[in-house]
Residue, then its C-alpha position, 0 to 999 in steps of 0.5 A: x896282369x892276371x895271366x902274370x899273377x897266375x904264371x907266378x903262381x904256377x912257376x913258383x908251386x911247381x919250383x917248390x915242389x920241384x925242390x921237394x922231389x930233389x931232397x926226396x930222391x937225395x935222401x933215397x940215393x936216387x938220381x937227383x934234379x942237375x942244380x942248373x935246373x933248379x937255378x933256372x926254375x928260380x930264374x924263370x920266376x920260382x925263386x920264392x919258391x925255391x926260398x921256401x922250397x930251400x927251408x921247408x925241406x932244409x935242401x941246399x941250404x949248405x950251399x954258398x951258391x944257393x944260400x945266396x944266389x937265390x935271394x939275389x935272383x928274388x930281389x932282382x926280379x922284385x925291383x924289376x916287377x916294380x919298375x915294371x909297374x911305375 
């Protein structure tokens, strides 16, 4: 259970910060971080990150796709930790 809180932990920093280097390199016309990554990082366990990550840097939070998949992708993995610890 502790590996797991600290991969948690590290997926969901490295999530955030990976949506805070996208709106960078967006504001700055650079090349941009593909949105299947993003989706991926999320599913691999960052999707809180990426929530705050979203709001924090006001990034893809236009999107229908992002708006929505990423807290279904959260509560998805929230019931599959509680089932998972019954």
């Amino acid at each position: 259970m502790k590996y797991f809180i600290i991969y948690m932990a590290v997926i969901n920093v490295i999530t955030f910060a990976v949506f805070g280097i996208d709106k960078l390199k967006a504001v700055k016309n650079r090349w941009r971080v593909p949105e299947k990554i993003l989706f991926l990082l999320a599913l691999l366990g960052g999707s809180l990150g990426a929530i705050i990550g979203m709001y924090s840097f006001r990034h893809k939070t236009k999107k229908i796709a992002f708006r929505i998949g990423i807290p279904v992708i959260l509560i998805v993995q929230i019931i599959f930790i509680y089932f998972m610890n019954r």
